[in-house]
PAGU-715392 format. One record per atom (N, C-alpha, C): atom name; x, y, z. Coordinates in steps of 0.1 Angstrom, whole numbers. Layout:
N
site | x | y | z
CA | X | Y | Z
...
***
This chain:
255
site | x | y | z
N | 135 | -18 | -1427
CA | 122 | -14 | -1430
C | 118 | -17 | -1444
N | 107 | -22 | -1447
CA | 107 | -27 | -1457
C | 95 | -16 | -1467
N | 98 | -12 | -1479
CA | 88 | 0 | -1488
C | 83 | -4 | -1493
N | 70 | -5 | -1501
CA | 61 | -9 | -1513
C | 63 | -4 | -1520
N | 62 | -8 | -1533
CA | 58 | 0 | -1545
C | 52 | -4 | -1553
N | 37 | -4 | -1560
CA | 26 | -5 | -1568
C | 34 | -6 | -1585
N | 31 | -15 | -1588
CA | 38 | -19 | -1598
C | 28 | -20 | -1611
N | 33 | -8 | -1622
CA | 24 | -2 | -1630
C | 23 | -12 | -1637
N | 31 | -23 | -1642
CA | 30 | -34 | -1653
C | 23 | -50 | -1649
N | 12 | -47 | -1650
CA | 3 | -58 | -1643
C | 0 | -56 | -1633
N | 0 | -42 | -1627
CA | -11 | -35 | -1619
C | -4 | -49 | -1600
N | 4 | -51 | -1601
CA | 13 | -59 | -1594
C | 16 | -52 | -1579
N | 15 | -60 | -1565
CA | 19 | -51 | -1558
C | 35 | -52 | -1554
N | 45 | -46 | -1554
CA | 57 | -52 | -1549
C | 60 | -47 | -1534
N | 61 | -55 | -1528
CA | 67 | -52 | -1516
C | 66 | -65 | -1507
N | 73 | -64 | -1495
CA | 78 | -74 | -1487
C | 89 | -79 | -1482
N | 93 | -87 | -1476
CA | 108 | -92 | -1466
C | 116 | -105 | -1480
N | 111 | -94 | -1493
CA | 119 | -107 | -1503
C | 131 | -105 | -1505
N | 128 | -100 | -1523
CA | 139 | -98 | -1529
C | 141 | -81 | -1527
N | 156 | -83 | -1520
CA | 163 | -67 | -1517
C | 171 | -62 | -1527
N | 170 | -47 | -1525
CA | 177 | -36 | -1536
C | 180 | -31 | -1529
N | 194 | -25 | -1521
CA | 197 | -13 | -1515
C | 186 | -11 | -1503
N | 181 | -18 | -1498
CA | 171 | -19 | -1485
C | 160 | -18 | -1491
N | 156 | -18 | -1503
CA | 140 | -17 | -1509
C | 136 | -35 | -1508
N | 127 | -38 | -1506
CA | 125 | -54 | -1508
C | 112 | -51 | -1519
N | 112 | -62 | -1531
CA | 106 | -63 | -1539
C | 97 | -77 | -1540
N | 86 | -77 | -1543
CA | 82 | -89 | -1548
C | 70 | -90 | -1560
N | 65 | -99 | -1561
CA | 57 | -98 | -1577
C | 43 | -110 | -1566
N | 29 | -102 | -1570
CA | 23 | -103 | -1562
C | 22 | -112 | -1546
N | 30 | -105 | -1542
CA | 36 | -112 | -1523
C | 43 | -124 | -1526
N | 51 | -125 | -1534
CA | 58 | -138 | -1533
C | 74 | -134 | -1542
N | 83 | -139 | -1538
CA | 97 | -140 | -1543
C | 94 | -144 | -1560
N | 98 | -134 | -1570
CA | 103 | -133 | -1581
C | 114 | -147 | -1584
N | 105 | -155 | -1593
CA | 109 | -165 | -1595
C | 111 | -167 | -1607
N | 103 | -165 | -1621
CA | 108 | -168 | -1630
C | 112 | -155 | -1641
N | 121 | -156 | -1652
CA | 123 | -142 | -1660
C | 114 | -136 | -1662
N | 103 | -136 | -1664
CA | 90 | -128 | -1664
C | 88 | -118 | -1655
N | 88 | -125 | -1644
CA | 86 | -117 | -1631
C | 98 | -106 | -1630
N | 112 | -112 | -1634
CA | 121 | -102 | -1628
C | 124 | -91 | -1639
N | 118 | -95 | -1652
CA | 117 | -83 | -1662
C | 106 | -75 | -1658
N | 96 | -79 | -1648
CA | 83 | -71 | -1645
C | 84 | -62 | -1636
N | 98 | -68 | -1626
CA | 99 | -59 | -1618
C | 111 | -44 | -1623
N | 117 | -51 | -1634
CA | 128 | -42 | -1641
C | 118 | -30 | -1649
N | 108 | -34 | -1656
CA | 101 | -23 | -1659
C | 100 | -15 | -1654
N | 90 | -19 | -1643
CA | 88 | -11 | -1631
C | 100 | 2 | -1628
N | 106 | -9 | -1625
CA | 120 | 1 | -1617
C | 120 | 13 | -1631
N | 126 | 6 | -1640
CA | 129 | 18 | -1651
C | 120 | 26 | -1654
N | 107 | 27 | -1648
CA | 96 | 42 | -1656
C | 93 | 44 | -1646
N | 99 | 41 | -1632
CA | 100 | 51 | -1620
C | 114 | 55 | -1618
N | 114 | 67 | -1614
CA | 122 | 79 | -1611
C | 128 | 76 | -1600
N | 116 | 70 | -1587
CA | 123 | 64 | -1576
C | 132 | 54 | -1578
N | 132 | 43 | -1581
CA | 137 | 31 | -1586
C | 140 | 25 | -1594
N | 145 | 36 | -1608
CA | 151 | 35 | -1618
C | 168 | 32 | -1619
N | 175 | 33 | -1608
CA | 185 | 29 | -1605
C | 188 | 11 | -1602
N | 173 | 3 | -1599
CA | 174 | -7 | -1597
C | 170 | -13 | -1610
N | 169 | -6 | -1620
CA | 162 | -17 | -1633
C | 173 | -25 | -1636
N | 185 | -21 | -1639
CA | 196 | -32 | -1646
C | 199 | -45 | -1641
N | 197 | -44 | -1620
CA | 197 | -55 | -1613
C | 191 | -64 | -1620
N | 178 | -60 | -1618
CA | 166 | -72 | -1626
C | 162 | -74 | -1637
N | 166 | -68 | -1643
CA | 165 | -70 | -1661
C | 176 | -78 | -1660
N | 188 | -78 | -1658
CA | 200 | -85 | -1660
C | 199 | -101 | -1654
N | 189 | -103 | -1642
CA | 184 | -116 | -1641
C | 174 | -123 | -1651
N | 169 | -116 | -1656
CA | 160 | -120 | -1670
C | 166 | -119 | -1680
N | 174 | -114 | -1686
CA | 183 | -117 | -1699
C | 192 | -123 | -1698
N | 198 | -128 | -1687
CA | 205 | -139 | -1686
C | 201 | -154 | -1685
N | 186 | -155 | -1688
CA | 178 | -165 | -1689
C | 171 | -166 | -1708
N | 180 | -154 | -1718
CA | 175 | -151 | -1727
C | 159 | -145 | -1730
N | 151 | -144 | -1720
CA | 144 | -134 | -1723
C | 143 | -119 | -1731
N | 139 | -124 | -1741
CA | 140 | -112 | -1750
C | 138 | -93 | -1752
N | 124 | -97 | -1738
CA | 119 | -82 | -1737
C | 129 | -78 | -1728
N | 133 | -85 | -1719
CA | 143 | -79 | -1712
C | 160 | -79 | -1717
N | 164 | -82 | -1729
CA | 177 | -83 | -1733
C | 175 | -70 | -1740
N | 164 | -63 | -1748
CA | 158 | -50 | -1754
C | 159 | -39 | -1744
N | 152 | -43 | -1734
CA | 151 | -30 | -1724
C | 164 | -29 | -1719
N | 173 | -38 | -1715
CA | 186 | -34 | -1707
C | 195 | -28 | -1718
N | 193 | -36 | -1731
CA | 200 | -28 | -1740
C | 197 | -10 | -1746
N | 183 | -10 | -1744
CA | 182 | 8 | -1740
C | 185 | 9 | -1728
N | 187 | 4 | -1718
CA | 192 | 12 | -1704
C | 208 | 15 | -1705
N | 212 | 6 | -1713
CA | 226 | 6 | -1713
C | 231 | 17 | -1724
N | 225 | 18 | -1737
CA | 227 | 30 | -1742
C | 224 | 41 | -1736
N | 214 | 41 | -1727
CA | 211 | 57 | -1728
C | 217 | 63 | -1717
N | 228 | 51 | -1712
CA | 234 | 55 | -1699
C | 243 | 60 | -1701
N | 249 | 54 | -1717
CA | 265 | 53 | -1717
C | 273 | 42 | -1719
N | 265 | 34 | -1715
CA | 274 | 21 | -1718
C | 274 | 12 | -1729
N | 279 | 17 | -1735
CA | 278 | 11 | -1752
C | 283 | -6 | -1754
N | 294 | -3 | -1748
CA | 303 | -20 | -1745
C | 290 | -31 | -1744
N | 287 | -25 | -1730
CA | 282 | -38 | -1727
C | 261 | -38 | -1734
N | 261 | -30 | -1737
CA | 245 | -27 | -1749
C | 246 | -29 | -1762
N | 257 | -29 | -1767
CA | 259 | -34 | -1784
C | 258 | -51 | -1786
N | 258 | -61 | -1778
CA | 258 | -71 | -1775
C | 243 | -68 | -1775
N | 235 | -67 | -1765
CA | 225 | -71 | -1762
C | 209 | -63 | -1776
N | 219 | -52 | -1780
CA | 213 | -44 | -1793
C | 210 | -54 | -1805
N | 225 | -62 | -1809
CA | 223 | -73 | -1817
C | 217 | -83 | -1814
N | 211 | -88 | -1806
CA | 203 | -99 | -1803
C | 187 | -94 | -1804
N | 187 | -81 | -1801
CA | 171 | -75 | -1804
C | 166 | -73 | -1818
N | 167 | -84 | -1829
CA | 160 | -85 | -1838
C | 147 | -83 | -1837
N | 141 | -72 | -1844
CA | 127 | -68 | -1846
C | 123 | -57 | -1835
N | 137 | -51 | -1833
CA | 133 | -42 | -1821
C | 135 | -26 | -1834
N | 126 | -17 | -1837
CA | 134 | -5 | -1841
C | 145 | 0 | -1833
N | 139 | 3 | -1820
CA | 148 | 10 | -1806
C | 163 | 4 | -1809
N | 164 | -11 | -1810
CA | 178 | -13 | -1812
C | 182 | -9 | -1825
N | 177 | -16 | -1834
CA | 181 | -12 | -1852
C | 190 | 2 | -1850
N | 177 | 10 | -1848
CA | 179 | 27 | -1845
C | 194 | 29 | -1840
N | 195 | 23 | -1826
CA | 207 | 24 | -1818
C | 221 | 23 | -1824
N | 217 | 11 | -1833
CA | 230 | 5 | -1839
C | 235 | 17 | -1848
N | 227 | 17 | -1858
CA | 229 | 27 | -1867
C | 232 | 40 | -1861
N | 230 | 46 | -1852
CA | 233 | 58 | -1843
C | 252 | 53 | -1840
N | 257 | 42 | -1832
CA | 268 | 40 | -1834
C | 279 | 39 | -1846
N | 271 | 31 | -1854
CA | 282 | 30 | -1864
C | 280 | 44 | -1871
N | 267 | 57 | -1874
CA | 270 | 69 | -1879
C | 280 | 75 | -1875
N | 283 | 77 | -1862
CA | 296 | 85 | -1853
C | 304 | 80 | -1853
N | 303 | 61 | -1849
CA | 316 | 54 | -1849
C | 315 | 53 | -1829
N | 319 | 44 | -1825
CA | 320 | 39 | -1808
C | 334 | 31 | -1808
N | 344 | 38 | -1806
CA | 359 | 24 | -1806
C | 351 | 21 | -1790
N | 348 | 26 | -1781
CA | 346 | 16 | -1765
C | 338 | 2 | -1767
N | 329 | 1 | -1780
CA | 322 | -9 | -1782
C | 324 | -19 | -1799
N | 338 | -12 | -1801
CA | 345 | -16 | -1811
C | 338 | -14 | -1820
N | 331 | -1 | -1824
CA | 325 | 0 | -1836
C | 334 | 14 | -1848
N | 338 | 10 | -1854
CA | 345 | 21 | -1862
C | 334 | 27 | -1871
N | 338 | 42 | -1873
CA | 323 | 50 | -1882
C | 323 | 42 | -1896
N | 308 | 36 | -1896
CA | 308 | 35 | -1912
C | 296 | 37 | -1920
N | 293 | 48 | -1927
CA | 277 | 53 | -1930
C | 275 | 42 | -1938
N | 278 | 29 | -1942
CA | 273 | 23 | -1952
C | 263 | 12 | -1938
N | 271 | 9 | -1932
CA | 264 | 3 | -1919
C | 253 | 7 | -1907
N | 254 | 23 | -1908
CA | 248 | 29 | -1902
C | 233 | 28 | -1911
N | 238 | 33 | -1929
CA | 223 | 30 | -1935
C | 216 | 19 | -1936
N | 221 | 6 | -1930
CA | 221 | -7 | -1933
C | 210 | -9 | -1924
N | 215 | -3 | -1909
CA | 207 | -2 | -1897
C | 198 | 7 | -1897
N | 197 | 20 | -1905
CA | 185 | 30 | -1902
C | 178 | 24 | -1911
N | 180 | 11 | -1921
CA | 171 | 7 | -1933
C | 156 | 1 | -1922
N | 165 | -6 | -1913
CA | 159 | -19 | -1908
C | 152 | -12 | -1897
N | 155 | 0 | -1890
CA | 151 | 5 | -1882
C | 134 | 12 | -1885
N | 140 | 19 | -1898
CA | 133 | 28 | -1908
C | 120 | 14 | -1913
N | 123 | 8 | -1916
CA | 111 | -8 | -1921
C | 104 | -12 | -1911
N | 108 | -11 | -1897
CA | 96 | -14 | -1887
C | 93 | -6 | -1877
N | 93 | 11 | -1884
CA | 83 | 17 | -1882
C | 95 | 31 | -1872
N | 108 | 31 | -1871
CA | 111 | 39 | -1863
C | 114 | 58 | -1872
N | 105 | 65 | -1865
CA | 108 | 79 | -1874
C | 117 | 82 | -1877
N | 128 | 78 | -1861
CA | 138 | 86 | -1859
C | 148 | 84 | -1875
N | 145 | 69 | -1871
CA | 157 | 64 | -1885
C | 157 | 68 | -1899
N | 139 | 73 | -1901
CA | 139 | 79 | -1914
C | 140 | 94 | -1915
N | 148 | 98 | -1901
CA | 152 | 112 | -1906
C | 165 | 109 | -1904
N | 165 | 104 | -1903
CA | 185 | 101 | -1904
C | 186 | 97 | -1919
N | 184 | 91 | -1925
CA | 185 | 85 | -1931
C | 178 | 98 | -1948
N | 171 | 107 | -1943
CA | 169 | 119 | -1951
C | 184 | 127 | -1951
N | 189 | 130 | -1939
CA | 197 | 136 | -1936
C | 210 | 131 | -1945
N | 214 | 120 | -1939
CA | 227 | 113 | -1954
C | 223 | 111 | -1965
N | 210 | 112 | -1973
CA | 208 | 118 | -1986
C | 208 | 133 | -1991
N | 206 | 138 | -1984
CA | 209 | 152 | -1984
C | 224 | 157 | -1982
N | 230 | 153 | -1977
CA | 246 | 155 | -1975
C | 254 | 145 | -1983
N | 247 | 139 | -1992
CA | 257 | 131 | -2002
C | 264 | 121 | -1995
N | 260 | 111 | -1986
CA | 267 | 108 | -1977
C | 261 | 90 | -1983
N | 254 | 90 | -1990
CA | 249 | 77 | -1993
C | 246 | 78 | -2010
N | 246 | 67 | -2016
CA | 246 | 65 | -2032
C | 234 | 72 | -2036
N | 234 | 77 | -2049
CA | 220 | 88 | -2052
C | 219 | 85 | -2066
N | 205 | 76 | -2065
CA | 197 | 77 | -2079
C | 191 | 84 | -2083
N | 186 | 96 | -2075
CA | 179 | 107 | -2084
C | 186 | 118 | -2072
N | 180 | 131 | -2069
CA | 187 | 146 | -2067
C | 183 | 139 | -2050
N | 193 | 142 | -2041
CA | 193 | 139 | -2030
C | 184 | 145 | -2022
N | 176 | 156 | -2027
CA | 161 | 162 | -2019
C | 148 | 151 | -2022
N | 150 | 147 | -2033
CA | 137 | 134 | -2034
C | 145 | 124 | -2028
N | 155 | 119 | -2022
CA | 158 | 111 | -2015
C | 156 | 115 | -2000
N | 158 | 127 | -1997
CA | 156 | 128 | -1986
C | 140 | 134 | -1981
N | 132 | 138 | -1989
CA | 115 | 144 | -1991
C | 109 | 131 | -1984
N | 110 | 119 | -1997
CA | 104 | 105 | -1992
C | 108 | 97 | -1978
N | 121 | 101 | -1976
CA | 117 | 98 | -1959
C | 119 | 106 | -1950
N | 118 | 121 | -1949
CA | 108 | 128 | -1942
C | 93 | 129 | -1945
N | 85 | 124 | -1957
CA | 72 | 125 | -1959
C | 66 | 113 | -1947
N | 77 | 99 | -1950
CA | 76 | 87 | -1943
C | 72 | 90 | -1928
N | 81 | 99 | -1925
CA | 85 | 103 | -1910
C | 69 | 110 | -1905
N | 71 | 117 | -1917
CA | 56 | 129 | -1913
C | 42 | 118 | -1910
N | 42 | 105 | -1922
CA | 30 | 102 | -1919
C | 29 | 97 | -1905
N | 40 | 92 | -1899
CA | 41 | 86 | -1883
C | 36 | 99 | -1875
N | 36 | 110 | -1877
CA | 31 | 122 | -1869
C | 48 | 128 | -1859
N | 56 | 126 | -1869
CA | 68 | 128 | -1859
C | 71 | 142 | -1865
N | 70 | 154 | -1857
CA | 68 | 166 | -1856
C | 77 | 172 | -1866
N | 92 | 172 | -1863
CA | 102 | 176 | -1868
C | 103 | 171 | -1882
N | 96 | 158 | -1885
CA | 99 | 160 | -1901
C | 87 | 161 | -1907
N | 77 | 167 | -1903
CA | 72 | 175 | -1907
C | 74 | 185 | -1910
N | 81 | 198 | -1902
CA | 87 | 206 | -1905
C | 99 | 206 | -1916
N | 106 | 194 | -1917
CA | 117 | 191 | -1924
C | 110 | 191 | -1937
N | 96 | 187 | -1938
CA | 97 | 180 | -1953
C | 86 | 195 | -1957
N | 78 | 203 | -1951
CA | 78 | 218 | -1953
C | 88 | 226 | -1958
N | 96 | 222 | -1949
CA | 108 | 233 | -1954
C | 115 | 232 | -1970
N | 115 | 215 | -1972
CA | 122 | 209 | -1986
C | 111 | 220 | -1994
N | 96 | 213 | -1996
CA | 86 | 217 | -2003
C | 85 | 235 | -2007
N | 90 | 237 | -1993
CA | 89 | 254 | -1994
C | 102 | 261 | -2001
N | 112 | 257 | -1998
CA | 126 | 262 | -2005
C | 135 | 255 | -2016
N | 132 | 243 | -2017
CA | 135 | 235 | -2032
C | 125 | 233 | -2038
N | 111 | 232 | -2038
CA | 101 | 227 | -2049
C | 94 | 240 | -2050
N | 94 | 255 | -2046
CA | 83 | 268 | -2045
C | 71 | 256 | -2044
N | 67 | 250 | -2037
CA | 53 | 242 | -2034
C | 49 | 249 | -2024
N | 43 | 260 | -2015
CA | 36 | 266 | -2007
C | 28 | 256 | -2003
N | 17 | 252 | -2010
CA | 4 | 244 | -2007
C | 8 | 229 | -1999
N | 14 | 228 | -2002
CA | 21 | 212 | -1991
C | 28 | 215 | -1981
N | 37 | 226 | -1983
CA | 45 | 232 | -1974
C | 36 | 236 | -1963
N | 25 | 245 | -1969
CA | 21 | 253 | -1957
C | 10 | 241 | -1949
N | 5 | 232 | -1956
CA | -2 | 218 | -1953
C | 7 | 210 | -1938
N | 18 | 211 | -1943
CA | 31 | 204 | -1935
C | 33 | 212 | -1922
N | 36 | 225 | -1926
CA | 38 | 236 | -1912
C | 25 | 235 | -1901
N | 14 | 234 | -1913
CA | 5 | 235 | -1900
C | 1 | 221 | -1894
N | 6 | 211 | -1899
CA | 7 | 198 | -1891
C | 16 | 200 | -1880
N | 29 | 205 | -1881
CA | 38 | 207 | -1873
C | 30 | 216 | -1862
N | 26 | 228 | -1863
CA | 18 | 235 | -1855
C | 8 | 226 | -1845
N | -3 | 220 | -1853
CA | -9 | 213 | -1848
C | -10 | 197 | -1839
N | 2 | 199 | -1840
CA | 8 | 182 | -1836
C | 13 | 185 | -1822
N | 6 | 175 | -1812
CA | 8 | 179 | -1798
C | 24 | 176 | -1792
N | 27 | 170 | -1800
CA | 39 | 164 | -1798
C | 52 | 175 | -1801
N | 48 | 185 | -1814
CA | 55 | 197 | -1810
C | 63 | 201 | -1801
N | 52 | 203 | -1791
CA | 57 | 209 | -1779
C | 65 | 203 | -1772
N | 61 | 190 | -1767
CA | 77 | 182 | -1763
C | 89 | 178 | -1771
N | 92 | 184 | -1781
CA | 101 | 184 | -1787
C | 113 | 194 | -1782
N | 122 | 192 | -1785
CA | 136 | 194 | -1781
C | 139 | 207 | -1788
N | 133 | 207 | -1805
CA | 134 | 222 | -1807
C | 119 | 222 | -1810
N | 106 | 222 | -1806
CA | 93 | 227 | -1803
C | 93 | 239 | -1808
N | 99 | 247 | -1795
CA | 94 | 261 | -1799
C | 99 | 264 | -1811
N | 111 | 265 | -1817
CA | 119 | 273 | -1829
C | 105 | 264 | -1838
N | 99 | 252 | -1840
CA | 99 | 248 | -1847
C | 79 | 258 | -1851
N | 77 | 257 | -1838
CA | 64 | 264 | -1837
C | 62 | 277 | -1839
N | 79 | 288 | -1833
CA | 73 | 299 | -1840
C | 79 | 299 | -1856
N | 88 | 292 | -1864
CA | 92 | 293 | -1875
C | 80 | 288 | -1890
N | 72 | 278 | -1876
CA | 58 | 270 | -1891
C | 50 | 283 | -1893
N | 47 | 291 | -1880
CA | 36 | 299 | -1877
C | 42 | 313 | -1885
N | 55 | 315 | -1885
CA | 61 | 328 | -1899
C | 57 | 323 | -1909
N | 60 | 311 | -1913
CA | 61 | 305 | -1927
C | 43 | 306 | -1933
N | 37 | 300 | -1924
CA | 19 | 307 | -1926
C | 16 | 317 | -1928
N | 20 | 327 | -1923
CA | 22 | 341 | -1924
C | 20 | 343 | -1938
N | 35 | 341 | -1941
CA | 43 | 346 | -1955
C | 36 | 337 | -1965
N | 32 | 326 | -1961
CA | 18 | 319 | -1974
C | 12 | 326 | -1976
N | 3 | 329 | -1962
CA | -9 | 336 | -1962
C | -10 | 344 | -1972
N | 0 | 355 | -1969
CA | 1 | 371 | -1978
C | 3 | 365 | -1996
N | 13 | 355 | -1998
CA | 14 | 354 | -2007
C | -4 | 349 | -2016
N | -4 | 337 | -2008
CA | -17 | 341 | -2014
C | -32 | 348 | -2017
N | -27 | 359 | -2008
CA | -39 | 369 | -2008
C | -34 | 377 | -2020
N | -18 | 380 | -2022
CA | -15 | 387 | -2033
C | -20 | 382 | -2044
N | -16 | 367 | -2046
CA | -25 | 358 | -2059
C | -36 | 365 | -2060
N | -44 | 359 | -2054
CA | -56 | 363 | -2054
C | -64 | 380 | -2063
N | -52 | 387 | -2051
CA | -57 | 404 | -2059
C | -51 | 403 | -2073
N | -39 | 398 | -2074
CA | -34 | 398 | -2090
C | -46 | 393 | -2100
N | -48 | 379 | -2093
CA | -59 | 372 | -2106
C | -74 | 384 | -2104
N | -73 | 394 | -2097
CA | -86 | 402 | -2098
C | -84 | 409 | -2105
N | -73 | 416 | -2104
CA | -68 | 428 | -2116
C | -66 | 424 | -2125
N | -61 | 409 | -2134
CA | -62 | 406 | -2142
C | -78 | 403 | -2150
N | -85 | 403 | -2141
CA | -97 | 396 | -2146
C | -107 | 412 | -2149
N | -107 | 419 | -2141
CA | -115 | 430 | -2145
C | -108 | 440 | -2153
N | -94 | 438 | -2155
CA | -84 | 450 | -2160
C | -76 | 438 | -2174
N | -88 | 432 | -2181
CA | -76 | 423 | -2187
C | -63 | 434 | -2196
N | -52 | 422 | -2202
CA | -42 | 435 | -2203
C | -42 | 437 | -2216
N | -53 | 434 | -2229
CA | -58 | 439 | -2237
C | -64 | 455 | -2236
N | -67 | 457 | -2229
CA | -73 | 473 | -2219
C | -68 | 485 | -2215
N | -59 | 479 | -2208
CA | -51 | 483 | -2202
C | -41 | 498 | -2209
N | -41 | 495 | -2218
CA | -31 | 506 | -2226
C | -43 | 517 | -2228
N | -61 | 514 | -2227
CA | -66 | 528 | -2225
C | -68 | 536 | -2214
N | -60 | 530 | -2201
CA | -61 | 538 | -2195
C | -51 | 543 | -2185
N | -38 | 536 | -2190
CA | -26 | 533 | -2180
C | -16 | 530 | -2187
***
């Protein structure tokens, strides 16, 4: 019996007596998937459905073995995020100008991978979150705050301005958590309130918060830290009153 599936990437219909997956028959508008194009088109497909996400590697792997690029990138995230490091570290290095790989790489060599013969080495790992971090990936500029902060990489000035500037980096991309991150520096190493609480309520307001991994901690911790501005500076405020109507010239006539 043969299934359809509406194929999101080029609005494409697949189905027919073609190419088979496990009894699914696929095709790229009613006709047999013929060139790497097509079989990366149907690999998409597979991988951002839930149904048919078990068939991406088939067809990606006929398209990167034709050197197709977009498809040597996507198999190589299918393959990390499966587990299979071996055979995606190969295909990672060949994705020049990919962050997603950069990222990847550098994620290995931080921990270290002996199954894909990578031994831990933070000078390699920064090497990769540099390149990752240069075409645009957040993730890598909070990694890469993080081993400035833990002394874990060479430091020309106090390892919180090394790690501030690429959490600010991160923040301008709208990436939730370093926002938070670079609040928190502002608020407990620089007493900066005013950027901090600027930062918190980015983090609050950032829809992407919520799908975050730690979201909530991070949503009710920005929303304390507003709080404890707030008061602070309402206290300012009454101080500079009492100073202004009670200057402390005065003061000794009546108190």
């Amino acid at each position: 019996m043969t299934r359809k599936v509406a194929a999101e990437a080029g609005q494409d219909e697949i189905g027919s007596d073609v190419m088979q997956w496990q009894g699914t028959d696929f095709t790229v508008d009613g006709h047999e998937p013929t060139s790497a194009e097509e079989y990366y088109r149907i690999g998409l497909h597979c991988w951002n459905s839930a149904q048919y996400r078990g068939a991406a590697a088939f067809f990606l792997e006929a398209a990167a073995a034709t050197g197709h690029s977009a498809a040597v990138e996507l198999l190589g995230h299918v393959e990390y995020v499966q587990g299979q490091y071996a055979s995606a570290v190969p295909r990672l290095r060949q994705s020049t100008g990919s962050p997603r790989a950069a990222y990847y790489l550098a994620s290995l060599y931080h921990r270290g991978c002996p199954e894909a013969g990578i031994v831990q080495s933070f000078d390699e790992a920064a090497s990769w979150y540099h390149a990752a971090a240069e075409l645009g990936e957040p993730e890598a500029m909070l990694a890469l705050g993080d081993l400035y902060l833990e002394r874990l990489l060479p430091l020309t000035r106090a390892p919180a301005e090394h790690a501030l500037e690429h959490f600010l980096a991160a923040s301008a991309r709208d990436h939730p958590y370093a926002q938070y991150r670079a609040a928190e520096l502002y608020r407990t190493l620089y007493q900066d309130v005013e950027r901090a609480a600027a930062l918190y309520q980015s983090c609050v307001d950032n829809p992407m918060t919520a799908r975050h991994s730690l979201g909530s901690m991070m949503i009710l911790q920005s929303q304390a830290q507003l709080r404890e501005i707030s008061a602070i500076r309402t206290a300012r405020l009454q101080q500079h009153r009492r100073d202004a109507v009670n200057p402390e010239r005065r003061r000794g006539d009546f108190y």
